[in-house]
Each structure stands twice: as C-alpha cells, then as structure tokens.
C-alpha positions as CSV (number, residue, x, y, z in Angstrom):
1,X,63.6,45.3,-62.4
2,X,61.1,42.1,-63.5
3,X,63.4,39.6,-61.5
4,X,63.4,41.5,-58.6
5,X,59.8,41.2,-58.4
6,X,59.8,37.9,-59.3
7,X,62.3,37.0,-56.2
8,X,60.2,39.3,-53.9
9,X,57.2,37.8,-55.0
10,X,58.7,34.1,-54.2
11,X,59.7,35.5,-51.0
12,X,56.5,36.8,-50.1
13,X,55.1,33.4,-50.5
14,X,57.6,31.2,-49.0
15,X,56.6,33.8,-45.9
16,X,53.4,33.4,-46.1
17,X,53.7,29.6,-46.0
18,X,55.6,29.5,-42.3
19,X,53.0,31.9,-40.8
20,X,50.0,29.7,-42.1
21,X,52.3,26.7,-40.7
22,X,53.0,28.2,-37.3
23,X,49.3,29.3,-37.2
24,X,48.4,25.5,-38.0
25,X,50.7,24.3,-35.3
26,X,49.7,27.1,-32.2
27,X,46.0,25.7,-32.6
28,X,46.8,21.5,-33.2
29,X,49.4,20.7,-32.5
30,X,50.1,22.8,-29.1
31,X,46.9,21.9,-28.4
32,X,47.2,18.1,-28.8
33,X,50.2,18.6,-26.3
34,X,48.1,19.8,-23.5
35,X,45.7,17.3,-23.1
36,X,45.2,13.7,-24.6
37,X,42.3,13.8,-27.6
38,X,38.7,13.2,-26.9
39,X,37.7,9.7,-26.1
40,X,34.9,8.1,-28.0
41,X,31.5,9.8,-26.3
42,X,29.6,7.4,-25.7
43,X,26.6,7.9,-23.2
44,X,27.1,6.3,-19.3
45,X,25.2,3.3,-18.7
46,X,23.3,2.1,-15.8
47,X,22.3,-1.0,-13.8
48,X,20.0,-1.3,-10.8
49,X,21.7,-3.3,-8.3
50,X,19.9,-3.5,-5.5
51,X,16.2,-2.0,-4.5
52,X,15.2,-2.9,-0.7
53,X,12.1,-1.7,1.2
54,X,12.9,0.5,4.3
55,X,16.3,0.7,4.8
56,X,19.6,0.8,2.0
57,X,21.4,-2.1,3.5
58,X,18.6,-4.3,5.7
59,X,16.0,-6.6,4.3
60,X,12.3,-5.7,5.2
61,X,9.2,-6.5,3.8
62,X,6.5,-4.4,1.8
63,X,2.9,-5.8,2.1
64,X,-0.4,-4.7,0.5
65,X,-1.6,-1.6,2.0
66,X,1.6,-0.1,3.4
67,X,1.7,3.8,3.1
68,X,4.3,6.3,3.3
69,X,7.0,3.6,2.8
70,X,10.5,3.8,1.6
71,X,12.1,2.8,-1.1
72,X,15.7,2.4,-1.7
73,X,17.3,2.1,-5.8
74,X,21.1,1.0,-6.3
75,X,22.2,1.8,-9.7
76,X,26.4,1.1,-11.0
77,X,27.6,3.5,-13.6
78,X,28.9,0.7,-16.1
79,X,29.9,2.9,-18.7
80,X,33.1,4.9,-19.3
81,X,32.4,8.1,-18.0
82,X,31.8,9.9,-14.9
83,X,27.9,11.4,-14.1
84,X,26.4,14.1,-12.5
85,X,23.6,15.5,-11.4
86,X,21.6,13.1,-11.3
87,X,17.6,13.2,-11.2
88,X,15.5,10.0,-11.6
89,X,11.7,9.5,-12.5
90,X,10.1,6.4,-11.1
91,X,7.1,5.7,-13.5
92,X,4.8,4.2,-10.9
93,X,1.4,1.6,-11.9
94,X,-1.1,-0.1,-10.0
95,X,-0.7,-1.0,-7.2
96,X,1.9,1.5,-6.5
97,X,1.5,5.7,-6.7
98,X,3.7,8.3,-4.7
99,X,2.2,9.7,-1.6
100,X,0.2,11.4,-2.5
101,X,-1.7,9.6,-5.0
102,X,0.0,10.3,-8.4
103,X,1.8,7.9,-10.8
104,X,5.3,9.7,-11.0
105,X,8.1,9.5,-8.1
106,X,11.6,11.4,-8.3
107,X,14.5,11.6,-6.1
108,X,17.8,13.4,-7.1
109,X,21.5,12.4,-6.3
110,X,24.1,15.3,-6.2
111,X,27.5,14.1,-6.5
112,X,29.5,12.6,-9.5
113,X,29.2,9.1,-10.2
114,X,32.6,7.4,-11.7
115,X,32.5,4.5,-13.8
116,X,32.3,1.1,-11.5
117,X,30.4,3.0,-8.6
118,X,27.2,3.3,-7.3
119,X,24.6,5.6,-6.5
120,X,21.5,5.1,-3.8
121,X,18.2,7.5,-4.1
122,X,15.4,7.1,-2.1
123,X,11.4,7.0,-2.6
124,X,8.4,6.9,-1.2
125,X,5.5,4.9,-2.1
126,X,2.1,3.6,-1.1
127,X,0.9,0.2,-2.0
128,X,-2.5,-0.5,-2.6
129,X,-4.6,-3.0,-0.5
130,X,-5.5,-5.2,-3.6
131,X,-2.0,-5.1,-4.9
132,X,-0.7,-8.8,-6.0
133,X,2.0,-10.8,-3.8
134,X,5.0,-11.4,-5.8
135,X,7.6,-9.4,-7.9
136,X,6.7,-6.4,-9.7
137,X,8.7,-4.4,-12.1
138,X,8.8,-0.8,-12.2
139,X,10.4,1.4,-14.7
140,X,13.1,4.2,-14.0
141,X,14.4,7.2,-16.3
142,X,18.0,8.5,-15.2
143,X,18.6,12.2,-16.5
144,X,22.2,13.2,-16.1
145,X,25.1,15.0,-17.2
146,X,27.9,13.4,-18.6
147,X,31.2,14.7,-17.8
148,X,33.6,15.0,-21.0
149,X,36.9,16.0,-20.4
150,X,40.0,17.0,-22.8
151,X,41.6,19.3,-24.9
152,X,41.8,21.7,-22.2
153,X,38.0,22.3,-21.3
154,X,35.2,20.2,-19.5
155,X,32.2,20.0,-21.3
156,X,28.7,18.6,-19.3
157,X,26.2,16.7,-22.1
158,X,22.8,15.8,-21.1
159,X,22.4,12.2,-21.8
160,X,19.3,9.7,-20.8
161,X,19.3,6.0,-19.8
162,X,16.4,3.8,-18.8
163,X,16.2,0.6,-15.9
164,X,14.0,-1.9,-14.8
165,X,13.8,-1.2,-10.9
166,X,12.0,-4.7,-9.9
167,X,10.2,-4.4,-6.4
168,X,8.5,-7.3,-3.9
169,X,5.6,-7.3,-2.2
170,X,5.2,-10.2,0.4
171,X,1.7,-11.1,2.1
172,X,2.3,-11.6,5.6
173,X,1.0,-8.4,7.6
174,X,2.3,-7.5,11.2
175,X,-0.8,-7.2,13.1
176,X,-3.4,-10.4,13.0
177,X,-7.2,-10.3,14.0
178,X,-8.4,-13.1,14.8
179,X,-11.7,-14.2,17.3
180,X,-14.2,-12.1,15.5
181,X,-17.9,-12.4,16.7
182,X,-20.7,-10.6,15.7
183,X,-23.8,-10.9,18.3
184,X,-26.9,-11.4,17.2
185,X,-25.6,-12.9,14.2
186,X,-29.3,-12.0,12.6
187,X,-31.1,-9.0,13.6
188,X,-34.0,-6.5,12.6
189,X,-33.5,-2.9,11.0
190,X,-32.7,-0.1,13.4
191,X,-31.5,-3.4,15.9
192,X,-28.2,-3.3,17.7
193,X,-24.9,-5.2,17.2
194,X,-22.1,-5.6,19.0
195,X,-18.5,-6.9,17.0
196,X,-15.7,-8.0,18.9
197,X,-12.3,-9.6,18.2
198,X,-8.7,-9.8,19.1
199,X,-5.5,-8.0,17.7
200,X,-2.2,-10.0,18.4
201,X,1.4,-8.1,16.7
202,X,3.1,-11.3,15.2
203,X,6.5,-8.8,15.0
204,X,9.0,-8.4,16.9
205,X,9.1,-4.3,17.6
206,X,6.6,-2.4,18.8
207,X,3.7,-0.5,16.6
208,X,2.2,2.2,17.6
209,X,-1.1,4.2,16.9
210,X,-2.8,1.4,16.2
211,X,-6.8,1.5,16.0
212,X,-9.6,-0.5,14.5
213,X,-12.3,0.5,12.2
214,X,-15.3,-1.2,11.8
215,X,-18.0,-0.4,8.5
216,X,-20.4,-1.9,6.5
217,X,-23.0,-0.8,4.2
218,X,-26.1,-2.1,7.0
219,X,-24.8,0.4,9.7
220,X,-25.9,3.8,10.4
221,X,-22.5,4.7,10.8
222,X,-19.1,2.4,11.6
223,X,-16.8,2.4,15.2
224,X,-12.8,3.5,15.3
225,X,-11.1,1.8,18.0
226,X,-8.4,3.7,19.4
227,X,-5.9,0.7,20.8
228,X,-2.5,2.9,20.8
229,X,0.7,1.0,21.2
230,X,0.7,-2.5,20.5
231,X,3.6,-4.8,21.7
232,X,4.8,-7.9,20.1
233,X,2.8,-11.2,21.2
234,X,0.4,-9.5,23.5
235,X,-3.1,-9.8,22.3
236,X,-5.5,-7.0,22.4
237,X,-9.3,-7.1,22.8
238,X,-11.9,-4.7,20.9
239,X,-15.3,-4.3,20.9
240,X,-18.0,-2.1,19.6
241,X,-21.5,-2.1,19.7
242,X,-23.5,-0.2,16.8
243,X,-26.6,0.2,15.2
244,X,-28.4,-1.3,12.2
245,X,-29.8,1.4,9.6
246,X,-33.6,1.0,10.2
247,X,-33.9,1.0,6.1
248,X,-32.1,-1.3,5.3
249,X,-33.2,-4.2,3.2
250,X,-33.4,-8.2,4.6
251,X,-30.0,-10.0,3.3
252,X,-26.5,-10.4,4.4
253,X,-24.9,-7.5,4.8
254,X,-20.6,-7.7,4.7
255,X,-19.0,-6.1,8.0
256,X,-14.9,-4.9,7.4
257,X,-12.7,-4.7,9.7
258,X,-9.6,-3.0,9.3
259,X,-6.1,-2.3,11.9
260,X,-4.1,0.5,11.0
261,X,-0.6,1.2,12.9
262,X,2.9,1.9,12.5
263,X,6.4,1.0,13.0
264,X,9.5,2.5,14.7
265,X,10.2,3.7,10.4
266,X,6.9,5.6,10.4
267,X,5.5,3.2,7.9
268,X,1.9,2.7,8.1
269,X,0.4,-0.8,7.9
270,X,-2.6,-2.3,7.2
271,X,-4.2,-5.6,8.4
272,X,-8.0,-6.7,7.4
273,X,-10.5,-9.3,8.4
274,X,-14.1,-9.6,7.2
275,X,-17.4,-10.9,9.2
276,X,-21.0,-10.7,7.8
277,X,-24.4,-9.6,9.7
278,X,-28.2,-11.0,8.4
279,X,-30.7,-8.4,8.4
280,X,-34.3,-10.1,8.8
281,X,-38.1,-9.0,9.8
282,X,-38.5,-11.2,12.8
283,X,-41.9,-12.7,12.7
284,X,-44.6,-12.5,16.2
285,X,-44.9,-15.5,17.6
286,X,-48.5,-16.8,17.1
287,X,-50.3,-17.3,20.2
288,X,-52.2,-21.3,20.5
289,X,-55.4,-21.3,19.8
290,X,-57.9,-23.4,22.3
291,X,-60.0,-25.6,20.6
292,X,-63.6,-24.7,20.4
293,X,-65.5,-26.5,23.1
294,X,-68.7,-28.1,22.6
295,X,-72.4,-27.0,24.7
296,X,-72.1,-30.1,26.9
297,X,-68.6,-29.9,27.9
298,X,-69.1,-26.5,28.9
299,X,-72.2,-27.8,30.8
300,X,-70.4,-30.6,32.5
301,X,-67.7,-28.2,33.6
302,X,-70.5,-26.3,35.1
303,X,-72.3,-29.3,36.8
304,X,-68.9,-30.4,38.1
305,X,-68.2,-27.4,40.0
306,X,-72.0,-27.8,41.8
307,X,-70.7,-31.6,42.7
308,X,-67.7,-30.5,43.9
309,X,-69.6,-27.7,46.4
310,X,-72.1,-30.3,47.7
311,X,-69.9,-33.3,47.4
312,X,-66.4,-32.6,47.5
313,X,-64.1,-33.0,44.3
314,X,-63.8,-36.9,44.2
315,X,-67.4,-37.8,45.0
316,X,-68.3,-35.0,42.7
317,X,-66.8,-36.6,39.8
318,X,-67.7,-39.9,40.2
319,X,-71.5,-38.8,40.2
320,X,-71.3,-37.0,37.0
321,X,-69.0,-39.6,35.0
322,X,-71.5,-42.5,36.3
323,X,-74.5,-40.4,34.7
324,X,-72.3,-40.1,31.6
C-alpha cells in the first residue's frame, strides 16, 4: 500500500511539472513567436531644420514692427521611433509675443512622424518696434507620444524634448518716408503746423491699407492719413496741418511719424521717421523811438513853413539858414 503512494505521489509531481512547463511556454515563449521583443525605449529626438518667415519653402524677411506674421518651424525626428500627436510650445521674449500680446505660442501637428522625417508647424508672431536686427534664439518644447510597438500590443508613452528655434530679424522696411517738412519750424502755443512728406514702396508687390499717423506730445491731438494702396516705386505725398496745444511749455517738442500697411500675406508693417517742432513766445516788435527834439528845432521848423508861404521853399530856406 506505501509504494503505491509513493509512485502516485511521484506521478503527481512529474504532472505537475509539464503543466507548469506548458503554462511557462503558452505565455513566453508563444509569445516571443509572435512578435520580435521590445527594442530599447529610448525617447525620439528632435532637430529644427529650418524656420523661415512667411512662407515654409520661400525666403522673406521679418523686420521690427511686423504684426500678425508667420512663422514656419521644421523639426527631423532623429531618433528611433515613430511620434504622434504632436503639440509644441514656443516660449516667446522680447521682442517677440503671440498676437495677442502674451509670451506663449503653440501650434499642433496631427500625423505620425517616423524616424528621418520631418514635421512643419506654423506660428504667429508680432515683433516689437525696438526689437534688435540680427539673430535671435527662441526656445521650443515638443510634447508627444511615442509609438512602442511589440509583443503583440502598441503602447503610446508621453515623452518631452526641447530645441532651439533660432529666428532673424532684418532692418530694411518696405515702405520709405522721406522729404519731411514741418512749416513754421518754430511757432507759439495754440499756433498751427502743417507736416508733410513723401511715401515711396521700395518692394516689389503691392501694399495695401496703408496710412500715416502723425503725434507728438506739443499737439492737441495727431492726423491719420488714409493713403490706401501703395504700388511699388510710386511715391506718395501726405500732408496735414494741426494745431499746437496752447499750454504747452517753450522747447522742442519730437513729432513721429509712422506708415502702417500690408502685404498680399496680410502681414502688417511698420515704417517710422521722426521730425521735431520749437515751441517759443514770439516777442512784439518794438516800435523806434524819435529822438526828443529840442525848443529851437521845433521853432525853426515852424519859421520854415512861414518862409516857405511868403517865399517859396528854396528862398525860404536860404533866409533862415543865413540867420543861423
């Protein structure tokens, strides 16, 4: 009776040992059949490769002042993995800001991204009229999911990457003034003033709603200049005549002057030009004085005019400069 238990108990084992086997097998190694094993995660990388003003694929130029204008980012998956979803945060300092005024721009790109391809997002920006001409580097945060897939599943990690997004801004506005004349060039409080100049568009398309405003701290209020469309190489006259605040103090007072338009890309432009008015009291002539004659020249005046009654005007004379 004992051996038999002993046999069945060795036979219970040895069972127990292929089950645990195939139960090893059906979750490894069929597994490991299906699909080929994870590759090392590591996180995609990125590289800006291009960044261009206005257009993806054409080279324009940003200048100080520009509103409402495009930019383009280029950035090359360089890692090992395919990305999606893809949102980016442009972390924006002076002289940039988004349009409407705020330090953060963020554009999103929907499709997957293999490795060795590239992805174009869009922004738009406003530059400042004091910003700097040169290059200016901007940073960029990519958020994205990585796409892992293997062992018969697809798994989407959130991974994180930062880029330097470097940007130009060039110095050489579209629209020139030039010709600027201020008349008088020094007036009284409460006078009048009248500025005029000429616009000429140095490009070579066609900008439209173009104006000038003129301001200054010395004038009861400024003058807008409604020009409209301005062609390429066709100058365009302004003038305005404005008042002089009648409190205002006597010293030179700045005058701006500032053109606003657009271009065919509905980017808004900015050109300036400066001019300068002198506010001064103008002093009354002083009328001359006549010297203070004496008693006998006012007597020989009067003796002269008796001569020249009786004796006519030469004769006259003669008489009274002999008695002299």
């Amino acid at each position: 009776m004992s051996g038999w238990l002993v046999k069945n108990r060795t036979l219970t084992l040895i069972l127990v040992g292929i089950i645990s086997s195939s139960i090893f097998q059906s979750m490894f190694l069929n597994v490991s059949a299906q699909a080929p094993p994870y590759p090392p995660l590591k996180p995609s990388t990125f590289k800006v490769v291009r960044a261009s003003w206005i257009s993806p694929n054409l080279t324009f130029s940003a200048v100080a002042g520009d509103t409402n204008i495009p930019l383009y980012v280029t950035v090359l998956n360089i890692g090992n993995r395919t990305a999606t979803g893809m949102s980016q945060t442009l972390f924006l300092n002076e002289p940039f800001t988004n349009i409407s005024g705020g330090q953060q721009a963020k554009a999103f790109y929907e499709s997957n991204i293999s490795p060795g391809l590239t992805a174009t997002t869009k922004f738009i920006l406003n530059i400042s009229r004091n910003a700097s001409v040169g290059p200016h580097i901007l940073r960029m945060r990519i958020d994205y999911l990585q796409i892992v897939s293997g062992a018969g599943a697809t798994l989407y990690l959130e991974q994180q990457a930062e880029v330097e997004v470097p940007v130009l801004v060039t110095g050489t506005p579209l629209i020139t003034i030039y010709s600027v004349n201020v008349y008088p060039r020094e007036t009284p409080p409460g006078g009048n003033i009248t500025i005029s100049g000429t616009i000429v568009n140095t490009g070579t398309s066609t900008m439209s709603n173009t104006n000038v405003s003129i301001s200054s701290q010395a004038l009861i209020r400024g003058a807008f200049i409604f020009i409209g469309q301005a062609d390429p190489d066709i100058p365009r006259p302004f003038s305005a005549t404005v008042q002089v605040r009648r409190d205002a103090a006597e010293r030179v007072y700045p005058i701006n002057l500032q053109v606003k338009y657009s271009d065919s890309y509905g980017v808004g432009h900015i050109s300036s030009a400066a001019s300068a008015i002198r506010v001064a009291q103008r002093t009354p002539a002083t009328p001359e004085r006549t010297p203070a004659r004496s008693p006998i020249d006012i007597i020989y005046d009067i003796l002269l005019k008796v001569y020249r009654f009786f004796f006519g005007t030469v004769m006259g004379a003669l008489i009274l400069d002999s008695g002299r």
